[in-house]
C-alpha positions in Angstrom: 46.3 -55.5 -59.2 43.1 -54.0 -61.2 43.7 -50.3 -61.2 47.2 -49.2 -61.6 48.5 -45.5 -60.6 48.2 -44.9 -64.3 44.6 -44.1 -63.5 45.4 -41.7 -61.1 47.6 -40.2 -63.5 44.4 -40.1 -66.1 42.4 -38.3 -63.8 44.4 -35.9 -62.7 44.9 -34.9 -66.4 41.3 -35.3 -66.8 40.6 -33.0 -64.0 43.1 -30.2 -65.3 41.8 -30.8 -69.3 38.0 -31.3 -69.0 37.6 -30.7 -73.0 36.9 -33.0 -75.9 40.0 -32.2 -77.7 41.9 -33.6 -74.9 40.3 -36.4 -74.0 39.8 -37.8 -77.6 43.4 -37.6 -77.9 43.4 -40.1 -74.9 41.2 -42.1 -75.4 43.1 -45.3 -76.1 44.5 -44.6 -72.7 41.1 -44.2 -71.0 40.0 -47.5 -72.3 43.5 -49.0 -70.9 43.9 -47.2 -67.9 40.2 -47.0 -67.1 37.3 -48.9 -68.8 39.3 -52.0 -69.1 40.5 -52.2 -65.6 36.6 -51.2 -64.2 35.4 -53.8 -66.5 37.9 -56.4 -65.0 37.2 -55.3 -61.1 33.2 -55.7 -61.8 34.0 -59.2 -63.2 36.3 -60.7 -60.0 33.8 -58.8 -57.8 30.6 -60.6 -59.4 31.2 -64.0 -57.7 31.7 -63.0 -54.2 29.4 -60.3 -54.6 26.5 -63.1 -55.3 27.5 -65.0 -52.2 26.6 -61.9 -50.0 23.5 -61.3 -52.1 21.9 -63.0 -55.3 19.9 -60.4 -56.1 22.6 -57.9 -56.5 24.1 -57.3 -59.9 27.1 -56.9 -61.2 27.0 -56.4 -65.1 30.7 -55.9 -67.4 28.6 -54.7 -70.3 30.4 -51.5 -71.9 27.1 -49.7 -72.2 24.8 -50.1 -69.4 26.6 -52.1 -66.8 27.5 -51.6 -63.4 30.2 -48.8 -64.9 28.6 -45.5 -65.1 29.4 -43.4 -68.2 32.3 -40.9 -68.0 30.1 -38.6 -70.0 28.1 -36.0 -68.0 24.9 -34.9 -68.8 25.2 -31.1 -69.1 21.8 -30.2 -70.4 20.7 -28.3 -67.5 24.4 -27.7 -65.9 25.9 -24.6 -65.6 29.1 -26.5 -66.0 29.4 -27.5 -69.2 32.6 -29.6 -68.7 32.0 -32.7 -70.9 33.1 -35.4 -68.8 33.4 -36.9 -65.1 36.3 -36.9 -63.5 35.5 -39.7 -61.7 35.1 -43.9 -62.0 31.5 -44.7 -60.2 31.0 -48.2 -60.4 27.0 -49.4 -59.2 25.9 -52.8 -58.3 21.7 -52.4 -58.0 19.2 -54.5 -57.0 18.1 -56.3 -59.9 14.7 -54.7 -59.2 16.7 -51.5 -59.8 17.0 -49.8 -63.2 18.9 -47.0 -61.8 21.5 -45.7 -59.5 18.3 -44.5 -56.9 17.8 -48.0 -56.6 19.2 -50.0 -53.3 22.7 -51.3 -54.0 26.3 -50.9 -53.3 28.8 -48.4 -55.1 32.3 -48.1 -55.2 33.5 -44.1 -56.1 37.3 -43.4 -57.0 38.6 -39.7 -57.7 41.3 -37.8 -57.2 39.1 -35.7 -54.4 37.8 -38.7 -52.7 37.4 -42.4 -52.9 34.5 -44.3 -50.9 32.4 -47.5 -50.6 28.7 -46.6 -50.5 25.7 -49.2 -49.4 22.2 -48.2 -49.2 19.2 -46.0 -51.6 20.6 -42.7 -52.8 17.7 -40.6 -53.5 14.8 -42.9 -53.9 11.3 -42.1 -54.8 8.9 -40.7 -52.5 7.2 -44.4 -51.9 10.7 -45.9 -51.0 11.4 -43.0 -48.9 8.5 -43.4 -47.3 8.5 -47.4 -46.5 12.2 -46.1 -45.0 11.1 -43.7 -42.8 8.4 -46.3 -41.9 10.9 -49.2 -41.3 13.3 -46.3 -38.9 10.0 -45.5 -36.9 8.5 -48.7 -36.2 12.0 -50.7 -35.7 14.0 -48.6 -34.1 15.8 -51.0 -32.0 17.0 -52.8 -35.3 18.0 -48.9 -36.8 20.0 -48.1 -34.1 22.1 -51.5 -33.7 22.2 -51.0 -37.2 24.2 -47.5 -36.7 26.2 -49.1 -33.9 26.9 -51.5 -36.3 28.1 -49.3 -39.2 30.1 -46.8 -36.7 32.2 -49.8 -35.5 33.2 -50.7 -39.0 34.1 -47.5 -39.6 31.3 -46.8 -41.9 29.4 -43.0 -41.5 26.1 -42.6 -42.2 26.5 -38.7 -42.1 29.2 -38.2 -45.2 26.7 -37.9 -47.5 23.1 -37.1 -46.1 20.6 -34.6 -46.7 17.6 -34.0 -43.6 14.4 -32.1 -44.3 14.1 -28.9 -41.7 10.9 -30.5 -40.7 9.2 -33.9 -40.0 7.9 -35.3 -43.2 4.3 -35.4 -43.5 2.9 -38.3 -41.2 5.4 -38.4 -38.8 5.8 -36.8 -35.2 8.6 -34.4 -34.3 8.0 -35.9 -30.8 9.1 -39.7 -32.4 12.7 -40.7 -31.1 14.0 -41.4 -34.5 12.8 -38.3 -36.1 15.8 -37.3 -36.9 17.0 -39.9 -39.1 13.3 -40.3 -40.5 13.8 -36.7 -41.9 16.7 -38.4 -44.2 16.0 -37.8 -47.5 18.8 -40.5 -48.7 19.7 -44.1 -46.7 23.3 -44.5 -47.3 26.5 -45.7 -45.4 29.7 -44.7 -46.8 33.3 -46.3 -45.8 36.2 -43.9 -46.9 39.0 -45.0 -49.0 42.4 -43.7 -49.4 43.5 -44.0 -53.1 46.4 -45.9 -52.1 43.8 -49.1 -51.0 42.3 -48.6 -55.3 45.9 -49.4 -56.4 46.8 -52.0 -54.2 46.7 -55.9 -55.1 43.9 -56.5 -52.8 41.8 -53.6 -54.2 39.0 -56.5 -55.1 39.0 -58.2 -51.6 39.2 -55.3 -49.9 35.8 -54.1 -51.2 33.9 -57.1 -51.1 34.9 -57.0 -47.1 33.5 -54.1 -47.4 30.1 -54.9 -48.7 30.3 -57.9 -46.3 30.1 -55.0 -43.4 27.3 -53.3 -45.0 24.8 -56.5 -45.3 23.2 -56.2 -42.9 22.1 -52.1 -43.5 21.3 -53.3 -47.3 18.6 -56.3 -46.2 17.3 -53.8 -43.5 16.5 -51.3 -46.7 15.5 -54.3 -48.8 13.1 -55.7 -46.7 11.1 -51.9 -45.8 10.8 -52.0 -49.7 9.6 -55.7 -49.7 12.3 -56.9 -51.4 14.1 -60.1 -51.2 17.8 -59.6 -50.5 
């Protein structure tokens, strides 16, 4: 076992005392409970993770690793709350320098936990080599779907479509409606119980084993190597 329900219990504190005054008071229990653990689960994941891919990362460094800060950046929030209340590990690309970048991502809160694969948010050339890819492969896309939807993957949970075709591209195309996808990203949906179980670490790399197939498919429109 890497995370124990002790995290749980962390974050659901965290979510009900989103302050520095709490927190600090915690913190020896956030690095136990939390950045320890993460630390250890990137490690046991790096190996197998290189077998489905050598050229995605998985880094255990404290300070810009595959473990994203808990600190949020409230500079032009509204909220103000000082801290995530979630654990977001990344594995990029190492063409990557940040989370836009292709790569897998494992998300664990009290709300939700998933498995993401794919390019959340990339810049506008990315986007446009994958719209490109989606219009001028579209038998490969759409196996790809079939694909995903069997292994109980959605490539809806967390999208965002333009209201009309992107510059360049026909409403009349039969993929324009995944070419107006402004992110290209599966997710696989977790129940917390699978983050605390023994098999927490095998479970996910399955996961990513699903996904392949969707990652080199994103790679490749970028001309990467994957």
């Amino acid at each position: 076992m890497v995370f124990s329900e002790e995290l749980i219990d962390f974050l659901v504190g965290l979510s009900a005392n989103n302050e520095r005054e709490w927190f600090n008071a915690r913190k020896d229990v956030y690095e136990t409970v939390l950045r320890e653990p993460a630390l250890e689960y990137i490690r046991q994941v790096g190996g197998p993770l290189a077998d489905i891919s050598p050229h995605i990362r998985a880094s255990d460094r404290k300070q810009g690793g595959s473990l994203m800060r808990i600190y949020r950046d409230v500079r032009f929030s509204r909220d103000k709350s000082p801290y995530k209340t979630n654990v977001g590990i990344q594995f990029r690309h190492e063409s990557g320098k940040d989370v836009h970048a292709p790569g897998y991502y494992v998300h664990i809160s009290i709300e939700e936990c998933f498995i993401g694969a794919g390019s959340w948010m990339p810049d506008r050339d990315a986007l446009l080599a994958y719209r490109r890819a989606v219009s001028e492969h579209p038998r490969e896309w759409l196996a790809l779907k079939e694909l995903a939807e069997k292994s109980e993957w959605s490539i809806d949970g967390h999208h965002d479509m333009l209201k009309r075709p992107p510059r360049g591209f026909s409403a009349d195309d039969p993929m324009i409606d995944d070419i107006k996808r402004k992110h290209f990203i599966v997710t696989h949906r977790m129940e917390i119980e699978d983050v605390t179980a023994p098999d927490f670490v095998d479970y996910t790399i399955d996961r990513f084993k699903e996904s392949r197939e969707w990652m080199a498919f994103l790679a490749k429109a970028i001309g990467l190597p994957f």
